[in-house]
Structures are given as C-alpha cells and as structure tokens.
C-alpha positions as CSV (number, residue, x, y, z in Angstrom):
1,X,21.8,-1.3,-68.1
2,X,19.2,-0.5,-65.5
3,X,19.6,-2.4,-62.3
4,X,15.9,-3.1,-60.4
5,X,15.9,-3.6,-56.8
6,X,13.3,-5.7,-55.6
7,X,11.9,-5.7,-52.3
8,X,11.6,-8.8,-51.2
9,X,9.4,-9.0,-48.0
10,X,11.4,-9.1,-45.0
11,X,9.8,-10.8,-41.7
12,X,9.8,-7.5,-39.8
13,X,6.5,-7.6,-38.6
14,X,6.6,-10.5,-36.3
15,X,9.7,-9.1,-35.1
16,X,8.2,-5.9,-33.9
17,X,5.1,-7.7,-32.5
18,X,7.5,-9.9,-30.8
19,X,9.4,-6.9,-29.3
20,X,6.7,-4.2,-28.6
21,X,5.4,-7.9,-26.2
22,X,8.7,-7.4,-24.5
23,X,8.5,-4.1,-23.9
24,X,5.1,-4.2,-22.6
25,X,6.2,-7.0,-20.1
26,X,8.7,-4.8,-18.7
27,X,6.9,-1.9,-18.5
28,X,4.5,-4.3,-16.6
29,X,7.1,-5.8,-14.0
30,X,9.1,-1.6,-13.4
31,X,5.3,-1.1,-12.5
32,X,5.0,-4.1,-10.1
33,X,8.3,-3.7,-8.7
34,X,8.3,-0.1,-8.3
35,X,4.4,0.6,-7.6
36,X,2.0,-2.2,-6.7
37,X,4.5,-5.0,-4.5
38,X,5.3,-1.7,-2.2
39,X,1.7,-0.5,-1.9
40,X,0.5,-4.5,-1.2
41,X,3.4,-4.6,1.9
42,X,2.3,-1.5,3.3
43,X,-1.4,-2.8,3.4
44,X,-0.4,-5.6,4.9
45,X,2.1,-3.9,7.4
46,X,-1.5,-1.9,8.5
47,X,-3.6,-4.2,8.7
48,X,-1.3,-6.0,11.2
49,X,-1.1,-3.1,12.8
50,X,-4.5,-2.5,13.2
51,X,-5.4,-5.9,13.8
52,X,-2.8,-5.9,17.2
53,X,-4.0,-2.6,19.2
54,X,-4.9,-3.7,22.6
55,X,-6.2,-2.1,25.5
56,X,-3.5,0.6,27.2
57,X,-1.5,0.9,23.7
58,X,-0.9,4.7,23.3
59,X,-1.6,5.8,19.7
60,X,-2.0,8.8,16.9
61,X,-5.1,9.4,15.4
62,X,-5.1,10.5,11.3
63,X,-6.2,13.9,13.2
64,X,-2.9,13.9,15.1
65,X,-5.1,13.0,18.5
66,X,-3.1,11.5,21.2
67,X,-4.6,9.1,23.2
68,X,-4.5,5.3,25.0
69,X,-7.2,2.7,24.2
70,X,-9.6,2.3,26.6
71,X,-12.2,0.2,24.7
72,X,-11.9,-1.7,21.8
73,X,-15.1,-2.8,19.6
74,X,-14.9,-4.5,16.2
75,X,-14.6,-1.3,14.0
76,X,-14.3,1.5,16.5
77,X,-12.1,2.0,19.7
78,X,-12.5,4.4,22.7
79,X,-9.6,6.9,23.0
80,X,-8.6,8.2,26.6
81,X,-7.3,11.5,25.5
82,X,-7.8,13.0,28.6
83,X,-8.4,11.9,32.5
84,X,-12.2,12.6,32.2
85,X,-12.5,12.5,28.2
86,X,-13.1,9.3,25.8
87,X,-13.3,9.9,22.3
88,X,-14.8,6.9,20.0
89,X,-13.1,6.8,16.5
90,X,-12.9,4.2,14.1
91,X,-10.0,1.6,13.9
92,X,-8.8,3.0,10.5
93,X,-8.0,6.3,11.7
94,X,-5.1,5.1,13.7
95,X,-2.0,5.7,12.2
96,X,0.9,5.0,14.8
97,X,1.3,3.4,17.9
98,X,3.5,5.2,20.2
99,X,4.2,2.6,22.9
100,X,2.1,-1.0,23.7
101,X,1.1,-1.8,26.5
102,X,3.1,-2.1,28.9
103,X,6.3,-0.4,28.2
C-alpha cells in the first residue's frame, strides 16, 4: 500500500507578508530612534543657538577664529578678532559660544 501525501495549501503567505511589515516597521523606528530624532534635536539645539548671539558674546568660528560680536546683521555678524580688526562672516559658521555677554 502506497501512502500519498498531499499538500494541502498552508496560509504561509499572509503570514510572511504580515511579518516582513513588522520587520520593516522596526527597522523604521532603530532608524528614527537611533538616526533621525538625534540629528532633529541637534538642529534645533543650533538654531537656538544661533538665533541667541548678541553683541559682546565671545564665539568660535567653523575656521576655529576667535572673536566677540561687534555687529550683528540678519545673516552675517562682525567678529572683533583683534583691537583694530573686524572680520564679517556668516551666522552659520559659528560653532560655539565661549562666554555671553557679560560673564
């Protein structure tokens, strides 16, 4: 006696489409957690930053220039880097403030 197996179709398919949707979702929050919510709160911790340079604040250009704000326009600022020398440079290439005016 020959015993036939039959296949019967098993509902495996909507159970991997089902799964490989899970897996993309958390391959989508590692990347939010671990990539794109720490590069949004640095953005905004620089635009505050750049949004609150006053006059006298001593700063660090992205050239590594040392200066203090003598002048600020809407885009640029004019770095004292020197008693007779002002430098203008654009707002975005400040990385660090030293000390704020005033202390």
């Amino acid at each position: 006696m020959e015993l036939i197996f039959a296949m019967a179709p098993s509902g495996g398919e909507g159970g991997g489409m089902v799964s490989t949707i899970i897996m993309f979702g958390a391959i989508f929050l590692i990347f939010y957690f671990m990539i794109i919510r720490p590069q949004q709160k640095k953005a905004k911790e620089r635009d505050k930053l750049l949004s609150n340079l006053e006059k006298g604040d001593k700063v660090i250009t992205s050239g590594g220039i040392h200066g203090i704000i003598a002048g600020i326009d809407e885009k640029t600022l004019l770095l004292q880097i020197s008693d007779n020398l002002k430098v203008k440079v654009e707002r975005s290439a400040i990385t660090q403030v030293i000390a704020k005016k005033g202390e």
